[in-house]
C-alpha positions in Angstrom: 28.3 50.6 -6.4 29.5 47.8 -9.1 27.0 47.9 -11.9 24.3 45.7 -11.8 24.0 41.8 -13.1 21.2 41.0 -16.0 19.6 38.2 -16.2 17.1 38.6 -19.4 16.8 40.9 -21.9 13.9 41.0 -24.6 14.9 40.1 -28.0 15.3 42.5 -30.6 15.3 45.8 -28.0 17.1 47.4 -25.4 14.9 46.0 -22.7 16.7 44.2 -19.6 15.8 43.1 -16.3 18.8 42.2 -13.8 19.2 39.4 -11.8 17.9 40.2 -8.2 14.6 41.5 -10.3 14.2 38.5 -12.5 15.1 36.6 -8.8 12.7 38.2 -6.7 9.8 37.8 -9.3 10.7 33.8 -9.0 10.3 34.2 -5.6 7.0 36.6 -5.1 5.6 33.2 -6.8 6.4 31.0 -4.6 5.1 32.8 -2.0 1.8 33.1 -3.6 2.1 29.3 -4.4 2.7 28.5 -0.8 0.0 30.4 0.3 -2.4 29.3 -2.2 -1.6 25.5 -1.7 0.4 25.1 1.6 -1.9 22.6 3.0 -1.3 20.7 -0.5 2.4 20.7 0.2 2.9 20.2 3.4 0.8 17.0 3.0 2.7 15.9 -0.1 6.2 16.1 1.8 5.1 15.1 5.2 4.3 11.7 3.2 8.1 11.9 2.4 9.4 12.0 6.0 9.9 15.9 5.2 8.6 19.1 7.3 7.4 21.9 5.4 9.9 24.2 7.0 12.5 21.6 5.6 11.0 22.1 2.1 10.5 25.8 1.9 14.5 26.3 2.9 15.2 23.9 0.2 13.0 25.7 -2.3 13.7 28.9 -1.3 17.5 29.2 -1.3 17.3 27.0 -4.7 15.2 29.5 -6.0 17.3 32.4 -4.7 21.0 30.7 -6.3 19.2 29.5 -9.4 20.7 31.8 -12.4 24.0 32.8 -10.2 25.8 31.0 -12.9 24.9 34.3 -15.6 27.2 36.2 -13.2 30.0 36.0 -15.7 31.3 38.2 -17.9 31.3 35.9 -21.2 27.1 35.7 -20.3 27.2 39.3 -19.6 28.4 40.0 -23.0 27.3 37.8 -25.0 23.1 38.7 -23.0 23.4 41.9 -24.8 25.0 40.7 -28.2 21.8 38.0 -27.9 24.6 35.2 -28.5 24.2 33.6 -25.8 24.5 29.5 -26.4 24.6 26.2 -24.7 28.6 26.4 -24.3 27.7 29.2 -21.8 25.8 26.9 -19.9 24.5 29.1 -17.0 22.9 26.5 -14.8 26.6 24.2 -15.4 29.0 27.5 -14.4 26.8 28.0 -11.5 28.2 25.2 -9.3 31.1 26.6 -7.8 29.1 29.4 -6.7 25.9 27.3 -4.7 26.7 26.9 -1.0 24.4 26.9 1.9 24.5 25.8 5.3 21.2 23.6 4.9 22.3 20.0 6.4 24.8 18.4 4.2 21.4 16.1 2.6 19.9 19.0 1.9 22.3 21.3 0.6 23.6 19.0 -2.1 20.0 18.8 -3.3 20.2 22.8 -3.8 23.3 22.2 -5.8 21.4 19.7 -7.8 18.4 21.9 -8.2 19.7 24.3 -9.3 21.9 22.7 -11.8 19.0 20.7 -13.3 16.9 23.2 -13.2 16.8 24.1 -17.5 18.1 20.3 -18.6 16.4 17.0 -17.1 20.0 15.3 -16.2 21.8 12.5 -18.0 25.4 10.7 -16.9 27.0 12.3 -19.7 25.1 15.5 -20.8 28.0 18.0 -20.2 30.0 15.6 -22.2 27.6 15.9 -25.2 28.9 19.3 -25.5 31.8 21.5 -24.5 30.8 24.3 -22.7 33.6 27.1 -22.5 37.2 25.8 -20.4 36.6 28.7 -18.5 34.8 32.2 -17.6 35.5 35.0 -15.9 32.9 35.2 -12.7 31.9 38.7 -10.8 32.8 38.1 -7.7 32.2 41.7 -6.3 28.8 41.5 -7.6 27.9 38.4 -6.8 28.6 39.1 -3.0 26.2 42.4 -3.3 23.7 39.4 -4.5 23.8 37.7 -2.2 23.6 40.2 1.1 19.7 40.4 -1.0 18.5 37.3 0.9 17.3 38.6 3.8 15.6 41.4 2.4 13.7 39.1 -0.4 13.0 36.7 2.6 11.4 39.6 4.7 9.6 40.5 1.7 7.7 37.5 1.0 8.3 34.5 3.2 8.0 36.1 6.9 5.0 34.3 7.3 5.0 31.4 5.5 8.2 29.8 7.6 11.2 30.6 9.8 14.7 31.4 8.1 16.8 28.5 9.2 19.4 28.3 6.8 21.8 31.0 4.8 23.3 31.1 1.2 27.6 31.1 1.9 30.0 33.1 -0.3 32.1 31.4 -2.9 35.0 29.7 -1.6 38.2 31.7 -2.1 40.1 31.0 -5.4 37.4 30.0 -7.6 38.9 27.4 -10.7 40.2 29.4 -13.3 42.2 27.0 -15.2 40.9 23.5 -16.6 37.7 25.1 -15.0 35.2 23.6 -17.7 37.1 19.4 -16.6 37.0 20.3 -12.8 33.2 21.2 -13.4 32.4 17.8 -15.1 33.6 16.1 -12.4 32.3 17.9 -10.0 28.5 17.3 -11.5 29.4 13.7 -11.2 30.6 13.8 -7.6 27.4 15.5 -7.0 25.2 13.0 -8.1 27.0 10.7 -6.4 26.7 12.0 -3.2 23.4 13.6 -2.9 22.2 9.9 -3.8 24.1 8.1 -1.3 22.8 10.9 1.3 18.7 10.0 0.6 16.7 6.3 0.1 16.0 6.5 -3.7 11.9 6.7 -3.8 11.9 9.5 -1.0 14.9 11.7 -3.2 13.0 10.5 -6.1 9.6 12.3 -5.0 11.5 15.1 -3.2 13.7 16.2 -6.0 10.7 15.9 -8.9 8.0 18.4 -6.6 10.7 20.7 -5.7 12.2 21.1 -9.8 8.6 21.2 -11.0 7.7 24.2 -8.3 11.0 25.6 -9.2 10.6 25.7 -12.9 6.6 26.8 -12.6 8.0 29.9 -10.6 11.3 30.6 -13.0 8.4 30.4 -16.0 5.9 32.8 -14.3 9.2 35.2 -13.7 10.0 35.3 -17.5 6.4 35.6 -18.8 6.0 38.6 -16.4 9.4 39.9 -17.6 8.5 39.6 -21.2 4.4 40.3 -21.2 5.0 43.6 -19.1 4.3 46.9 -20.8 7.9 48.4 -20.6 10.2 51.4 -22.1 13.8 50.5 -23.1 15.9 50.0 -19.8 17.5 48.4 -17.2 14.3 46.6 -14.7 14.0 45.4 -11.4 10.9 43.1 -10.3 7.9 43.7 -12.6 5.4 41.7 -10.7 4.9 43.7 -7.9 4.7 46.6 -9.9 2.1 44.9 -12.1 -0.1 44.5 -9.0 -0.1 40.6 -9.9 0.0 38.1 -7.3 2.1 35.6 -9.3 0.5 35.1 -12.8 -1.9 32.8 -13.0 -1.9 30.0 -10.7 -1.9 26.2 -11.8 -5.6 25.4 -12.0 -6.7 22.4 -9.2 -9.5 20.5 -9.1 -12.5 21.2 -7.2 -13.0 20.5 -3.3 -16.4 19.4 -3.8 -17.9 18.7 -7.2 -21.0 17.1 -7.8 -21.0 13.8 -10.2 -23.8 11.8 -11.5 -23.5 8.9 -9.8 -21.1 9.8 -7.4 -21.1 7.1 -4.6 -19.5 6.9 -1.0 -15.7 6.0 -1.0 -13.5 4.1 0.5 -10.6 4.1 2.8 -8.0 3.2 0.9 -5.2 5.2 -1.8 -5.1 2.2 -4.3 -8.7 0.9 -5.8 -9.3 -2.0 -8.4 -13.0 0.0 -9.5 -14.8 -2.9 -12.0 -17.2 -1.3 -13.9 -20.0 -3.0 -15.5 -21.4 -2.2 -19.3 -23.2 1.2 -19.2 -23.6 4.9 -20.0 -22.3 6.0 -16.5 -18.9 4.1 -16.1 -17.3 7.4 -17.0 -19.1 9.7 -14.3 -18.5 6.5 -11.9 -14.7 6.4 -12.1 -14.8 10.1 -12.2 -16.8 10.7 -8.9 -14.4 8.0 -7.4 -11.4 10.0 -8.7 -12.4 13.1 -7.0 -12.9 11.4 -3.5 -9.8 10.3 -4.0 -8.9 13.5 -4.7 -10.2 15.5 -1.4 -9.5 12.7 0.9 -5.5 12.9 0.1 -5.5 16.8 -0.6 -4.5 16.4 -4.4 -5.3 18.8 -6.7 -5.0 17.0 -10.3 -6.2 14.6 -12.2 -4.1 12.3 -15.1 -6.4 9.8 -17.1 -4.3 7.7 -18.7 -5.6 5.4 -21.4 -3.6 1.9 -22.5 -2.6 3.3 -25.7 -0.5 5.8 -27.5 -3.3 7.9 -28.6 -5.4 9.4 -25.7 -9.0 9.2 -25.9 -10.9 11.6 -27.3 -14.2 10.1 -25.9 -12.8 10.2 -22.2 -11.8 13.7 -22.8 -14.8 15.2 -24.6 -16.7 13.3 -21.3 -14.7 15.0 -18.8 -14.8 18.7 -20.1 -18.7 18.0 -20.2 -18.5 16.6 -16.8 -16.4 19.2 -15.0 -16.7 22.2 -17.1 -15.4 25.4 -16.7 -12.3 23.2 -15.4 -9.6 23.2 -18.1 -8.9 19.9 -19.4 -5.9 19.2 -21.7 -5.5 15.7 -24.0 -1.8 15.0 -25.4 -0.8 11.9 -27.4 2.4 10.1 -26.7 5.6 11.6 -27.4 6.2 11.0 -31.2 9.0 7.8 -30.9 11.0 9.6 -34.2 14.0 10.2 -32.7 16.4 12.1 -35.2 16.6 15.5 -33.2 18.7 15.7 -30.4 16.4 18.1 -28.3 14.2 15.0 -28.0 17.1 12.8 -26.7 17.6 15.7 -23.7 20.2 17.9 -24.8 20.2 21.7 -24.1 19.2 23.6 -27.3 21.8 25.1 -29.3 20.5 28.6 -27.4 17.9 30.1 -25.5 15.2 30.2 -27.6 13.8 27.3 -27.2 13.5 27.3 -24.0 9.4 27.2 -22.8 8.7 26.8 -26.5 8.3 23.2 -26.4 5.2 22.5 -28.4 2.4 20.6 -26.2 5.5 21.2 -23.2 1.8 22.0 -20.8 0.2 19.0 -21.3 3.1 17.0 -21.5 3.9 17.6 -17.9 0.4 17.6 -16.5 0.5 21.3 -15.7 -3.3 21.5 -16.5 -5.9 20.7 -14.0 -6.9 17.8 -15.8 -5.2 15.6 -18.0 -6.1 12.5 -20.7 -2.7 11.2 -21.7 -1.5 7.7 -22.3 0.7 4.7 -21.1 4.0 6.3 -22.3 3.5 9.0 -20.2 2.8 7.0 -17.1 5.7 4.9 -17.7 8.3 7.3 -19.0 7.6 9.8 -16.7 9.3 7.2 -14.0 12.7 6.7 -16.0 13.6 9.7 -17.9 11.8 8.5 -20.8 10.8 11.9 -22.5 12.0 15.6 -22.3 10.9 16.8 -18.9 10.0 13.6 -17.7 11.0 15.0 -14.2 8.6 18.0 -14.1 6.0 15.4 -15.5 6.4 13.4 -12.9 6.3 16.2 -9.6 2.5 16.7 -11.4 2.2 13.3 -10.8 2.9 13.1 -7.2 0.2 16.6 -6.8 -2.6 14.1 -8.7 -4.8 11.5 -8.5 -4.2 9.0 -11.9 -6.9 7.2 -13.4 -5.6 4.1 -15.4 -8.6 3.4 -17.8 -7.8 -0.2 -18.7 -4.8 -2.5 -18.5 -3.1 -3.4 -21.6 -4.0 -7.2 -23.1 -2.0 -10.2 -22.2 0.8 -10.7 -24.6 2.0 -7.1 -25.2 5.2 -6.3 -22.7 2.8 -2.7 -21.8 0.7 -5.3 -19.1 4.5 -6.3 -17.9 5.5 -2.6 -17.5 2.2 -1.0 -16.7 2.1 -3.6 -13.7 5.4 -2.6 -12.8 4.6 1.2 -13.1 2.0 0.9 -10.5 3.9 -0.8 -8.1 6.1 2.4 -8.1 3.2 4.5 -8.0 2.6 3.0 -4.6 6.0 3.4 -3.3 6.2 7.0 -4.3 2.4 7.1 -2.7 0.6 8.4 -5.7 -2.9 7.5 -5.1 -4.7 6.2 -8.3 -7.4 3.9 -9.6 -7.4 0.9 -11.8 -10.8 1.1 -14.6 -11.8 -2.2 -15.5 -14.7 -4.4 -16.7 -14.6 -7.7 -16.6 -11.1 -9.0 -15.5 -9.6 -12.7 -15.5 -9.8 -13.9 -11.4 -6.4 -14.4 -10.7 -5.3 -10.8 -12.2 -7.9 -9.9 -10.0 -6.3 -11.5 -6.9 -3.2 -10.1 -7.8 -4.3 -6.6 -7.2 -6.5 -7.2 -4.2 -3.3 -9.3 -2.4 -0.9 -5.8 -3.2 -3.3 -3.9 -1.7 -6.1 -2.4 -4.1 -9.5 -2.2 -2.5 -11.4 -4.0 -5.3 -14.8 -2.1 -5.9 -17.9 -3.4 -8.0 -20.0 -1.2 -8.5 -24.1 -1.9 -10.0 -23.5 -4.9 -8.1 -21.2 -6.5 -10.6 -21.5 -7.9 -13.7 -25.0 -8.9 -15.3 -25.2 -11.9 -17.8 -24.5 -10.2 -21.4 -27.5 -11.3 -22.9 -25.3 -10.8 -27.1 -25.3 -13.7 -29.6 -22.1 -14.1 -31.1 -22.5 -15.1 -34.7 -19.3 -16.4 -36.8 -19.1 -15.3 -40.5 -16.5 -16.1 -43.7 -18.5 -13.6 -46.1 -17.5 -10.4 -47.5 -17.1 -8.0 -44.7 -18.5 -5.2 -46.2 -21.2 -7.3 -47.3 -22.2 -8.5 -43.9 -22.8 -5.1 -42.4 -25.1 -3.9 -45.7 -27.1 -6.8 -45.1 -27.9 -6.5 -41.6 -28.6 -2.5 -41.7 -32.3 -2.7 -42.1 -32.9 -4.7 -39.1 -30.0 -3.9 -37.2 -29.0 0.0 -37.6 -26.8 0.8 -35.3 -23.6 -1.2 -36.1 -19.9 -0.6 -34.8 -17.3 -2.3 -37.4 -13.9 -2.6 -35.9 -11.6 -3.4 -38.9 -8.3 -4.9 -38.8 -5.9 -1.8 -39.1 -6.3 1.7 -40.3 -5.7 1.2 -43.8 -8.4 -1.6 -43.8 -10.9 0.8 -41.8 -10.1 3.6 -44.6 -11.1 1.2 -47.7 -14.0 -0.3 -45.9 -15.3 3.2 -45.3 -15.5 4.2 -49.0 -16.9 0.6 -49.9 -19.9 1.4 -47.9 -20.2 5.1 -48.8 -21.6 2.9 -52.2 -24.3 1.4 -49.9 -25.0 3.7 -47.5 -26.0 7.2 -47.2 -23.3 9.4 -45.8 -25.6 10.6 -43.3 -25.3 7.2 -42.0 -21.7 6.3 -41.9 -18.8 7.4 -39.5 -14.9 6.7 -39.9 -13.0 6.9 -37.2 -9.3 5.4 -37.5 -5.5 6.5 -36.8 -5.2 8.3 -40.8 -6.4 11.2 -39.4 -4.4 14.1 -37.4 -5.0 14.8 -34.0 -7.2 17.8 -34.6 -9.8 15.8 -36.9 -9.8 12.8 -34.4 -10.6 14.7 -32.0 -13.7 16.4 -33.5 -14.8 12.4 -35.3 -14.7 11.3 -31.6 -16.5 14.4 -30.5 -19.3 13.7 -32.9 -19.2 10.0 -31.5 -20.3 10.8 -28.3 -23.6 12.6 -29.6 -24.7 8.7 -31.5 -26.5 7.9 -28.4 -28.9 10.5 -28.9 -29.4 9.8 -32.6 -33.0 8.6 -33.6 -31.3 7.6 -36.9 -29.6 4.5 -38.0 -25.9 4.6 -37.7 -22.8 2.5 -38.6 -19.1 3.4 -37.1 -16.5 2.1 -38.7 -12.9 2.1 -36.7 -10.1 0.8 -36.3 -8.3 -0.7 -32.7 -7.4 2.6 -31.1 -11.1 3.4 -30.4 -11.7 1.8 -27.0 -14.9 0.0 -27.0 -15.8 0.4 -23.8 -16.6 3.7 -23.9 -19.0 3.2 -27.1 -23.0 3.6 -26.7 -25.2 0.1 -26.5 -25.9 -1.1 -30.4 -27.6 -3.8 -32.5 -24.3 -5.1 -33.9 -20.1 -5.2 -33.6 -18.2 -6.9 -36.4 -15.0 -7.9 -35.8 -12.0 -9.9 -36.4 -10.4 -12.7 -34.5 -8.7 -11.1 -31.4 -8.1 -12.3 -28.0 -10.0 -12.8 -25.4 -9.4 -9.6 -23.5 -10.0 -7.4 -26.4 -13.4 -9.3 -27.7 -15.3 -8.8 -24.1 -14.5 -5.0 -24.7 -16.0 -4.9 -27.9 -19.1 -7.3 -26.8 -19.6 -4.1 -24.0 -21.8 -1.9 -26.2 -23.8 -5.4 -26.6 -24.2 -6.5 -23.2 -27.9 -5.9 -22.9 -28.9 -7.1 -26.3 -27.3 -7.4 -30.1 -25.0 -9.6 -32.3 -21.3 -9.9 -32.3 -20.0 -11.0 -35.9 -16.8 -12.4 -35.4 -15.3 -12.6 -39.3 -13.0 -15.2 -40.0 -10.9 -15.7 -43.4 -11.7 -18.3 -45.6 -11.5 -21.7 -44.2 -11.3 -20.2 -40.5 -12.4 -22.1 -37.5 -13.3 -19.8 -35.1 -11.6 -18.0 -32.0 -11.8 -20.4 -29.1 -11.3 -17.7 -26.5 -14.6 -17.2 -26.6 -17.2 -19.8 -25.6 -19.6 -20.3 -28.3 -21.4 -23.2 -27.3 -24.8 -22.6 -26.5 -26.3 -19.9 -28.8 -25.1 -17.1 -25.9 -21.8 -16.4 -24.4 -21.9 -17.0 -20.1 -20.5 -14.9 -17.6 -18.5 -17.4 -16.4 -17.4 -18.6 -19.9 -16.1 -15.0 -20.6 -13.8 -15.1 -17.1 -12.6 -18.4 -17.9 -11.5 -17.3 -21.6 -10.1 -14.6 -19.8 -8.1 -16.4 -17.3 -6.9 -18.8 -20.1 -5.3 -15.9 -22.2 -3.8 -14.6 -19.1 -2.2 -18.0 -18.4 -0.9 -18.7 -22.0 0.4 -15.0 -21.3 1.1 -14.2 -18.2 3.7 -10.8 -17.9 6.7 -11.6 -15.7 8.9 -9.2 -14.5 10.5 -6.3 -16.1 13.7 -3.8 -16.0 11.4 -1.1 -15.0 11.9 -1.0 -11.4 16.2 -1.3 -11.7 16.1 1.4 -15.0 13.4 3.9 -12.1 16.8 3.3 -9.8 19.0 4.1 -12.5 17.5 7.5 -13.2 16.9 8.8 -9.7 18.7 11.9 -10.4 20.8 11.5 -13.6 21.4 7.9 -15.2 20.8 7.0 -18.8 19.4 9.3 -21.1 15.7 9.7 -22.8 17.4 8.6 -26.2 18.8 5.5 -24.1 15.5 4.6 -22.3 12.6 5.2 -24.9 14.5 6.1 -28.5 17.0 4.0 -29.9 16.2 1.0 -31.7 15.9 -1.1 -28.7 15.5 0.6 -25.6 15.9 0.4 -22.2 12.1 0.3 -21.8 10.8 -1.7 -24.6 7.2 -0.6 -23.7 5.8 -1.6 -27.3 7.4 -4.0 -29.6 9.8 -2.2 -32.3 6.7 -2.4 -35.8 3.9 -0.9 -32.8 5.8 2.3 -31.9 4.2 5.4 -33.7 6.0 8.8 -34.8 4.1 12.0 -35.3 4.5 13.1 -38.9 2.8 16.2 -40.5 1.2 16.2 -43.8 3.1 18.4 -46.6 0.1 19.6 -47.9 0.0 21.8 -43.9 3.7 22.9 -44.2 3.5 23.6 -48.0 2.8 27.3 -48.8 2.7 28.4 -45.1 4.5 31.8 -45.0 5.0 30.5 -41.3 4.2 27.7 -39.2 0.9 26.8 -38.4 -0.3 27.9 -34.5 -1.5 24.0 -33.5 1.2 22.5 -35.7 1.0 19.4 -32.8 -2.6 19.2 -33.9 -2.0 18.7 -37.3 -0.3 15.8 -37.4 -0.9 12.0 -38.1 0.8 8.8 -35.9 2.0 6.2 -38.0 4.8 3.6 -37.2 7.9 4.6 -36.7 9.3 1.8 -38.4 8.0 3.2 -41.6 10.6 6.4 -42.0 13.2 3.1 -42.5 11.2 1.0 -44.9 9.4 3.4 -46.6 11.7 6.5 -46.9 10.5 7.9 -50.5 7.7 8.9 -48.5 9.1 11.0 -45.7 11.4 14.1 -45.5 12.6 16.1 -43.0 12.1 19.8 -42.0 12.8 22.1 -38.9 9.9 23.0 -36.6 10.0 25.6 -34.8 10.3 23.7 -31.4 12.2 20.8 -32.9 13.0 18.4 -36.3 9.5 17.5 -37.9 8.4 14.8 -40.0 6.7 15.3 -43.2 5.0 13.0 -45.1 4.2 13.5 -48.5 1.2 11.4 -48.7 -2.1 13.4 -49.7 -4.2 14.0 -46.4 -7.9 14.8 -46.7 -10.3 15.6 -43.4 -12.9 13.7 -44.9 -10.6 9.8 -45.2 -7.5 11.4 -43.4 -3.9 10.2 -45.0 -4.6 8.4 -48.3 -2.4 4.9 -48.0 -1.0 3.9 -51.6 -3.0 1.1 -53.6 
């Protein structure tokens, strides 16, 4: 008997499990995943014009071939040496040896599957680095492999679906010379193909939920391999021996779960749900979520907010609403783009593989999600790292789109565009709105949202808007007595940060809350935590902010000072005043006034704030965008993340150039640190991304442990956050 392939080994020991072990633990989790949620799947590919037989001989022979490709003696080798690199590519050398007799469709997407299935594809990855001209493959051992699949088939799947379809031997003669050039082109002929084989939305969907289930049981394999209690040795399968069904399961949402205001739903997978002013607009668009949710047998939920930091508030609301459900917030991906990894290419070796800081959230893996517009978008076209796994989540869940961008930014163009993808790829999902200009609002009814007002529609806001060219500061000290709960929004972070210690000279700090994009993720998080308790507060309050707090989701108050914005913006901040209270709009010296808001009268009218509305949209009004040719591009392979979302001008210019935002850590959390902090990716601060150019003195860079980080030398305090220079 020819000795036995490996497939992992832990680092630093003399531990190894072989390949049919490491293979047969993938598969033991499938079966339990198929089990657990077969109803789930089969309705998710029967929308695709796919059986569930179909699916489970696709998955399972995938799963079965996936790391055939280690069964060289160059991985062999260099496995036990822990050498191992990305010129050994095992997922590239396995091609030659994934063959199946599937129907010709279907067994190209195998091929694909399991080429794809450590690396999200690009045209020219395996030209961005040489793996080796040639190995030496096992092909004595890699026969004894695979005579294994009927025996792991038995094993597990028996019940779950009839074996249709077989794994084939490697062709005779296997390339031995230019083996590495034959290869590239092969990858390229089979991307080719396997497109021209399938329409592009249906291969799209098909290819995403079948990598993501792929990857989810390759990661529960390892983690078993690594987390088990085990002597030095050779080892087979550790989960069975473990008496674990499969790890732990991704968490779904409930079947039935009881809301506060949870209303009768409607028929249809797309809804337009316009949600008056109010303390329950969260629990409304939630309980409408999870109808959604039962009646089209998904078991996730994204929240995506219009922004690139996810809300806090909507988060801190949800895991109050549907605790003990895990819910996980994640931030856009940092738009830096000086490290490779975050372009898509492999990592130098192994060992960053499932490392990826925030990876979880990233792809939606948790139950519940609060992410943001990037990740909606990019998801489609390759736009991140793992955009592919991100975006078979996508297809399990229901997505909540909490507001649409304003007129004038390109995000309403592309967000528009996203969700007109979203319905060919049948993800169901909900638009949040408030008040919305009419013929947006026929826009979305005519492509087919059911357009829902709930508390009968909009009430007459009953606020006074108020126009002042005073000191800013002093405004809001002189209206405190008889107005004491004020919301200040000011113009930009560093303006929020200075206004905040002006009034700490007025005010007592019992009194005052900052909340503005200087501070890192982690003490965001806990400013916006506090927020949500100031409805409860018998005490007056004042909040000042910046733009990235959404307004809507703010408690009623007395007052909101703001600057001129348009109209869009200005009804969201008038929501906390819609029963009662002043809006200051603050003009600079020898200002006129905004006229997207109708002044005349003492009191702004219903039907003055649509037709503002409905003016900006006109004098703004999003055309088409690339997004829908770029989604076709990047079906399988097609340009890369760095190409799409990172260079300079992108593909998918989803913010203008000055609004894209890095992640950057302050020094003072790197300085010292004997090693890297556990939530690194909580610690740090978005600022534009511009800024690394312009203002360089104050940037350096440093390697993270799951990639090239930003540091910024600035002081950082949790009290003002990031201290701007004078």
């Amino acid at each position: 008997m020819s000795r036995p392939i490996l497939a992992k080994k832990r680092p630093g020991k003399h531990i190894f499990q072989t390949l049919a072990g490491h293979t047969e633990d993938a598969l033991h989790a499938l079966a339990a995943y198929l089990r657990e949620h077969r109803e789930t799947v089969a309705g998710l590919v029967r929308e695709q014009d796919l059986s569930f037989r179909e699916f489970c001989q696709v998955l399972f022979l995938a799963l079965f071939l996936h790391d055939l490709g280690k069964a060289t003696r160059e991985f062999q080798d260099r496995l036990v040496k822990e050498e191992l690199g990305r010129e050994l590519s095992h997922t590239f050398f396995s091609l030659p040896l994934v063959h199946t007799d599937l129907p010709p469709e279907q067994n190209l997407l195998v091929r694909v599957l399991v080429l794809t299935h450590h690396t999200q594809p690009f045209d020219e990855l395996y030209y961005t680095f040489d793996p080796l001209p040639r190995v030496s493959y096992m092909i004595e051992e890699i026969k004894e492999f695979l005579s294994l699949y009927p025996l792991f088939y038995e094993r597990h799947f028996r019940e779950i679906f009839p074996l249709c379809a077989h794994p084939l031997l490697p062709p005779q003669g296997l390339p031995q010379r230019d083996l590495r050039e034959e290869l590239r082109k092969e990858v390229t002929r089979l991307h080719r193909e396997v497109r021209a084989g399938w329409p592009p939305a249906r291969l799209k969907a098909v290819y995403c939920l079948a990598a993501t289930l792929l990857k989810y049981c390759d990661s529960q394999a390892s983690r078993a391999f690594l987390e088990a209690d085990l002597e030095e040795g050779v080892y087979g399968p550790v989960l069975p021996a473990q008496g674990k069904g499969a790890g732990s399961s991704p968490g779904t949402l409930p079947r039935r779960h009881g809301t506060p205001g949870a209303g009768p739903g409607g028929r249809h997978r797309y809804a337009l749900l316009l949600l008056p002013p109010g303390r329950q607009r969260l629990e409304a668009a939630l309980a409408r979520a999870l109808d959604l949710s039962r009646r089209t047998r998904r078991e996730k939920l994204v929240w995506i907010t219009p922004a690139q930091h996810a809300s806090g508030l909507v988060y801190t609301g949800l895991s109050r609403l549907l605790e003990p459900l895990e819910v996980e917030m994640v931030h856009a991906p940092s738009y830096f783009a000086a490290d490779p990894y975050a372009w898509g290419l492999p990592p130098e070796n192994g060992s960053r593989n499932n490392k990826d800081a925030g990876l979880r959230a990233h792809i939606f893996s948790a139950p519940v999600t609060v992410a943001t517009l990037d990740h909606l978008v990019f998801s489609l076209v390759h736009g991140f790292r793992y955009a592919d796994y991100a975006l078979g989540n996508l297809l399990k869940s229901v997505v909540v789109v909490d507001g649409l961008p304003a007129p004038g930014s390109p995000a309403l163009g592309y967000t528009l565009d996203a969700l007109e993808l979203l319905r060919r790829l049948h993800i169901p999902h909900i638009i949040v709105e408030g008040l919305l200009a009419p013929s947006l609002k026929a826009f979305l009814e005519e492509a087919g949202y059911e357009v829902v007002e709930e508390g009968g529609g909009f009430r007459e806001p009953r606020f006074e808007p108020a126009l002042s060219c005073g000191h800013l500061t002093q405004a809001v000290v002189e209206r405190f007595p008889r107005l004491p709960r004020q919301v200040v929004f000011a113009p930009d972070a560093p303006s929020a940060a200075r206004l905040a210690r002006e009034l700490r000279a007025f005010l007592p700090p019992e009194h005052l809350f900052v909340h503005h994009s200087l501070f890192n993720h982690r003490d965001r998080l806990r400013r916006e935590m506090h927020l949500c308790t100031l409805a409860q507060r018998k005490t007056p309050w004042v909040l000042v902010t910046d733009g990235t707090l959404d307004a809507a989701c703010l408690p009623a108050c007395d007052a909101v000072h703001t600057g001129e914005a348009g109209a869009a913006v200005l009804v969201r901040r008038c929501f906390p005043l819609w029963d009662g209270g002043h809006l200051v709009l603050h003009l600079p010296e020898g200002g006129r006034g905004n006229r997207a808001l109708p002044w005349h009268g003492g009191k702004s009218r219903l039907t003055g704030l649509a037709a503002a509305l409905e003016e900006e949209l006109r004098a703004h009004r999003p055309g088409p965008t690339n997004l829908r040719e770029v989604f076709l591009a990047c079906i399988l392979s097609g340009p890369s993340p760095r190409e799409v979302r990172y260079s300079r001008q992108p593909l998918v210019g989803l913010w203008p150039y000055p609004a894209r935002l890095m992640d950057v850590l302050p020094q003072c959390f790197w300085d010292g640190a004997s090693s890297p902090p556990p939530d690194l990716r909580q610690l740090c601060v978005k600022l534009p991304a511009a800024w690394h150019e312009q203002k360089a003195a104050w940037f350096s860079i440093a390697e993270g442990p799951a990639g090239k980080l930003v540091l910024c030398h600035l002081p950082y305090c949790p009290q003002g956050g990031l201290e701007m220079p004078a």
